[in-house]
N, C-alpha and C positions, 0 to 999 in steps of 0.2 A: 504494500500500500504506500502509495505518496504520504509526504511528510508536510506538513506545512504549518509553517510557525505565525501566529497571530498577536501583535503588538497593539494593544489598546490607550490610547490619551489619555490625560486626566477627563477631558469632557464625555470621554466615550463611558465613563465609569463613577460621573460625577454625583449620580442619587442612584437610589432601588429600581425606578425605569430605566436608565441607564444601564443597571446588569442586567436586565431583562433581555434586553436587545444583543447583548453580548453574548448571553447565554444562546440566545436564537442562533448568533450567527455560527458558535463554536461547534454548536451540536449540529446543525445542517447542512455540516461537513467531516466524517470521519478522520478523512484527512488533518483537517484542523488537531495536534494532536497536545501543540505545546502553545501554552497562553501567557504574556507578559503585561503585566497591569501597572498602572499609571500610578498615581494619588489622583484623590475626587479633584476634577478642579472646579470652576466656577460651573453653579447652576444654571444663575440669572447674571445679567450686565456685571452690576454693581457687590458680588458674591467675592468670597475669598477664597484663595484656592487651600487647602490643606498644607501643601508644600511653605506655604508664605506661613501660614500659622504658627505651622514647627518652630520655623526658625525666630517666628518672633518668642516659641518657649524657649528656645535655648537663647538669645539675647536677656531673658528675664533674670534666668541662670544664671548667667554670665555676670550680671549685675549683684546676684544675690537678692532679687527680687522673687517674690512669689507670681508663677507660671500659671495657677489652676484656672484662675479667669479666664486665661488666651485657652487652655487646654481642655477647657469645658465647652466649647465653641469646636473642639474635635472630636470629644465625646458624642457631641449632639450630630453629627453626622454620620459618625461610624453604627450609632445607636439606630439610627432611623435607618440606615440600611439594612441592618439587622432586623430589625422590629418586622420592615416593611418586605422583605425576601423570607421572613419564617426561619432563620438561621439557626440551625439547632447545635449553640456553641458559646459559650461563657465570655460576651460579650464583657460583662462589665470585669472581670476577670483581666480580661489581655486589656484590655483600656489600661488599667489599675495597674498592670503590671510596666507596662509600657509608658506610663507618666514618672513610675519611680526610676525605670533605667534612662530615661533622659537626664533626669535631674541625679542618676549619679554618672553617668559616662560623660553628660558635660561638656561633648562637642556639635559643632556645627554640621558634621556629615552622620553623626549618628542619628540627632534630633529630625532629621530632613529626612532621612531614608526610612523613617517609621510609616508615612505615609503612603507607600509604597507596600512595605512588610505589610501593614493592617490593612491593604485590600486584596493583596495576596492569599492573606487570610481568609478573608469572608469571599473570594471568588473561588479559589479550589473549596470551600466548604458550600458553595452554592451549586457549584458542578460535579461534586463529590469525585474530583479531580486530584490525586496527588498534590503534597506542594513539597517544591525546592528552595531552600534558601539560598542564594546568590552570596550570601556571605561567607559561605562556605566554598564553592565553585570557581565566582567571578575574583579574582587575583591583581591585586594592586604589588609594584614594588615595593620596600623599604622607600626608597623616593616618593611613592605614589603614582609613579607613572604606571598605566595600564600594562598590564604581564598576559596580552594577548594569544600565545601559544601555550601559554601553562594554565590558562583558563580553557582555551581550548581540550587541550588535554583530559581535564579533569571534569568539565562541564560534559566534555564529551560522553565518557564513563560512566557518569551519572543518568544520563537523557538512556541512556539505553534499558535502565534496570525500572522506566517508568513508559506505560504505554500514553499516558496521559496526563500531565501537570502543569501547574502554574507557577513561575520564576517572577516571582517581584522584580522590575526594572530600578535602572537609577544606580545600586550598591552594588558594591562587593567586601571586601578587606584586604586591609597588609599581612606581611607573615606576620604578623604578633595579633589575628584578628580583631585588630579596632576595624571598625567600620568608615569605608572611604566611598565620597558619590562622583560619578562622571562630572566633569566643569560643562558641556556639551550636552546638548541631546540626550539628556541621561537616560531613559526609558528606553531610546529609539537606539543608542549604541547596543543598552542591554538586549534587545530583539533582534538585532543584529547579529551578536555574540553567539546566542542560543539558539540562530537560525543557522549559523555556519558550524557549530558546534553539533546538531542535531542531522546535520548533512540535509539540510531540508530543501526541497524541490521549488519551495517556493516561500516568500518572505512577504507575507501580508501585518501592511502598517495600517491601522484603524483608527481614524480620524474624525473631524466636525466637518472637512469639507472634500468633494469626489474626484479627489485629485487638484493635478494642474491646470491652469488657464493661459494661454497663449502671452496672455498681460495682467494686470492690474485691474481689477475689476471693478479698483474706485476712480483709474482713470478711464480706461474702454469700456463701454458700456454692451455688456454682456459678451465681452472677449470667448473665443472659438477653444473646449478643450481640445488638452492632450493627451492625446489616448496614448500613445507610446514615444518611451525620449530614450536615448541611451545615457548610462552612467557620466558619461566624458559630458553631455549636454547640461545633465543634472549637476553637475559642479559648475559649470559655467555659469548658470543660471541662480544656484543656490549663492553663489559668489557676489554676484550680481544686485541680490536683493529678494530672490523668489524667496520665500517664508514658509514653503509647506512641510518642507525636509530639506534638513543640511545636508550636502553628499560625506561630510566627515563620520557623520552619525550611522553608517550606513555601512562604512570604507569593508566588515568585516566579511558580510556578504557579497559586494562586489567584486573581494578578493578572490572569494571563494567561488565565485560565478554564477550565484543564485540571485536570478531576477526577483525583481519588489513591486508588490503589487500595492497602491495608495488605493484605499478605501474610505468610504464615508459610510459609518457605524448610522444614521439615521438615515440613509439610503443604500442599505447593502446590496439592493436589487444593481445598483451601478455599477459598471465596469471599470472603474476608474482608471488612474495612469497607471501603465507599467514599465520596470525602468528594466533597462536590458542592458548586456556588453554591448550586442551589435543590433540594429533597425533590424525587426522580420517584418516588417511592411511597407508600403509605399508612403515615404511621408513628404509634404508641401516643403518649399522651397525655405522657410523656416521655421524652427521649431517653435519660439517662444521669444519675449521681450522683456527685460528686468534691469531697472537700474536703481542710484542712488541718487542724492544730494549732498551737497556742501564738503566738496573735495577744491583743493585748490592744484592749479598750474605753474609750477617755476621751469621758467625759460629761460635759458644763459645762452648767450651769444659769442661765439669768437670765430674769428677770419683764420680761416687752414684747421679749423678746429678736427677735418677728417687723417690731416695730417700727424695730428699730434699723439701718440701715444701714450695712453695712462689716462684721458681725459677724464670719459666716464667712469671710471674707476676712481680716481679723487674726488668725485662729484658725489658717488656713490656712498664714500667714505665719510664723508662729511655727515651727511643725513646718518649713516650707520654709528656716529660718534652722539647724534641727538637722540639715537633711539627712536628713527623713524622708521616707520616700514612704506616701502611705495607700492603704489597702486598700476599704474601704468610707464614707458619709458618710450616712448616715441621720439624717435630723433630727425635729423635732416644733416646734411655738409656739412652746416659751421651751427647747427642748433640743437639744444639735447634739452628736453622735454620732461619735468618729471612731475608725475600726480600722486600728487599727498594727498588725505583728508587733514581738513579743517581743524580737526582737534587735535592733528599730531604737528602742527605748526601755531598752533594758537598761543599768543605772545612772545614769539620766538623768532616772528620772521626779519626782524635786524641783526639779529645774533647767528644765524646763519645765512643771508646775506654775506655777512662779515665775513665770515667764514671760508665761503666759497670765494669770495674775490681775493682772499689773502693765498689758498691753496692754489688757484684754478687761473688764476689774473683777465677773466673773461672780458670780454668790450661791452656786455651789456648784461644784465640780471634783469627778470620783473617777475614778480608774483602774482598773478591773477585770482581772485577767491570766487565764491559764489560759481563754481564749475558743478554741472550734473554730470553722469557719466551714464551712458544708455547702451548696454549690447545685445544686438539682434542675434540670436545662436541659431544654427541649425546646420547638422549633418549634411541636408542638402544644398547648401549654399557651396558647396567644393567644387560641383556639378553643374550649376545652373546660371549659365551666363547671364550678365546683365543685372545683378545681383546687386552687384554697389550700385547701380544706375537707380533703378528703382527707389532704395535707400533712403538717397541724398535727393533724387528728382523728387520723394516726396515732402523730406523736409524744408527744399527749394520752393514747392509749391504751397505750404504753411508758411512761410517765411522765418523758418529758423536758421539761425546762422550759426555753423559748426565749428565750433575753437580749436576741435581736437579730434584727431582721429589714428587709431591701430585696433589694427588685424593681425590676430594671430598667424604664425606661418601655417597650425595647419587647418585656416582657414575652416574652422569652427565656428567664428564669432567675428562681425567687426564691432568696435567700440569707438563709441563719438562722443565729445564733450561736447555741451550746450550750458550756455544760462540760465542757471538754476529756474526763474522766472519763466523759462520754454520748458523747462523738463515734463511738463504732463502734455503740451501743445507737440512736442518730440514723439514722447512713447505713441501717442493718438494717430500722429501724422506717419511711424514708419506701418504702424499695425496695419493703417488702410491701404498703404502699399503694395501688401502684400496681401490683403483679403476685402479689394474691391473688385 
């Protein structure tokens, strides 16, 4: 039998209706065999998620204040889950227990990851599902840094000796088991882990929304889905600004070459996005459209500057001595291009100024702020002449004027800088470009 590992959100899991819908979808698939559960997060708009709760009990802690107020406010939802599923399991029990080991472990990744643990709980007790704890399994360094192959190993081992269980997301531990949480995607890495771990056929993520959309749906109005992207487009894109899934969250199973299927938990009947190595279908000339705001441009100018050897490299230097990282580096003969964001230059821009005219003796510096950065991706764009024509003839024909512009060599993506003040009039004007 197929394998297929199922990741659920905190929204996918955030009241009693909520596992309801989860339980439909686990059991309406034998396949489905291994479940990884969120914390509750928000009900309503203005709701808190459980994860943000924790941590404001361990900040009480921390302080030497008294936690039970913030902690009674998790009581009352884990409670009402129970209450409301018929849970037949010593709710106020693991509550009670799980308030004292906070307030004696007394850290920030312990307090955060109960959230997680106590829906673990109540979902393999709803589905009368095995549970795994991850803090046994999922493997942190002494550093902290994920121990990826030694998780695999051991997680591995474990998934075999259960036909059916639920892995709380988010944790695992160091050798000395204290309790450590992903900085990242913590749930979505742990589904990850468990899906390449479990050797599974297939990597279903359970979400609020049915996938990707071509663009922004608060700037294109009713933008075109995408039924399938490949891994390589999904970093591009997640990089970019796409918000549905980070490709880092994800890295374990693409390694491992198990496609991810994005789901929408309040419309399971949809087929949503699936994310592949390679296209198996015929897909539109591009994929999708995502960008940012409030990146700035430094452009240095000197005469023979193709001449000169070390250029870029001191330029580079410099910024690597402020503890910047760049975003793009588009150059020209005598012109070399680099795109910060805004906050890795904010009140700094005379000081390295300074900087580079003292290393670099350039003819001209200027910093430009208020830059967006917009990249159209798509697999097909390698193939499909006339590609940049369209592009820029559309944003020619909006009247936006381009500050910036690189394409990857391998022509996966180009990226154009616009003022900030165009960036929705940009995203609008390539989207119809290409689906008018």
């Amino acid at each position: 039998m197929a394998i297929k590992v199922a990741k659920f959100g905190g929204s996918s899991l955030a009241d009693a209706a909520q596992f309801r819908k989860v339980k439909d979808i686990l059991l309406a698939d034998p396949s489905r065999r291994y479940a990884v559960p969120s914390a509750p997060g928000k009900r309503f708009k203005d709701d808190t998620k459980v994860t943000d709760l924790l941590y404001q009990c361990y900040r009480q802690v921390e302080k030497g204040d008294d936690m039970q107020e913030i902690f009674s406010l998790i009581e009352e939802r884990y409670r009402s889950i129970a209450s409301d599923l018929s849970l037949d399991i010593d709710i106020d029990g693991l509550l009670d227990q799980t308030c004292a080991d906070i307030r004696r472990v007394a850290t920030p990744d312990f307090a955060a990851s109960r959230g997680e643990y106590l829906n673990g709980v109540l979902l393999s007790a709803y589905l009368g599902w095995d549970f795994i704890d991850p803090r046994d399994y999922v493997k942190f360094d002494r550093q902290g840094v994920f121990a990826e192959e030694w998780t695999n190993e051991l997680l591995g081992q474990e998934l075999k000796k259960h036909e059916y269980a639920v892995i709380p997301g988010f944790y695992g531990s160091v050798p000395n088991g204290e309790v450590r949480t992903f900085s990242r995607g913590g749930s979505d890495i742990t589904g990850a882990v468990v899906a390449r771990a479990a050797g599974a056929d297939l990597y279903e993520n359970w979400t609020d929304v049915s996938g990707f959309l071509m663009a922004d749906p608060r700037i294109v109005d009713h933008p075109k889905e995408i039924r399938c992207l490949t891994y390589a487009e999904l970093r591009e894109l997640s990089y970019m600004g796409a918000t549905v899934l980070h490709e880092e969250s994800i890295f374990p199973v693409h390694k491992a070459g198990i496609p991810t299927n994005i789901r929408n938990t309040n419309d399971p009947a949809h087929h949503g996005t699936m994310i592949l190595d390679k296209p198996q279908e015929a897909t539109g000339i591009i994929t999708g459209i995502a960008g940012h705001k409030n990146f700035s441009l430094l452009s240095i100018e000197k005469a023979m500057l193709n001449s000169e050897k070390g250029f870029c490299r001191k330029v580079l230097s410099v910024l690597e001595d402020f503890d910047i990282s760049i975003e793009h580096m588009p150059t020209g003969i005598d012109t070399v291009s680099v795109v910060v964001a805004d906050s890795e230059i904010k009140n700094r821009q005379s000081e390295i100024i300074h900087r580079i005219r003292e290393l670099c003796q350039p003819d001209h510096i200027d910093i430009s702020t208020g830059i967006a950065l917009i990249a159209t991706v798509g697999i097909g764009m390698v193939r499909s002449p006339g590609t940049a024509a369209r592009l820029f003839g559309g944003l020619h024909k909006a009247g936006v004027n381009v500050r910036m512009i690189d394409q990857g060599s391998s022509e996966l993506n180009i990226i154009v800088g616009v003022d900030t003040q165009d960036f929705e009039k940009a995203v609008k004007a390539i989207y119809e470009a290409f689906n008018s």
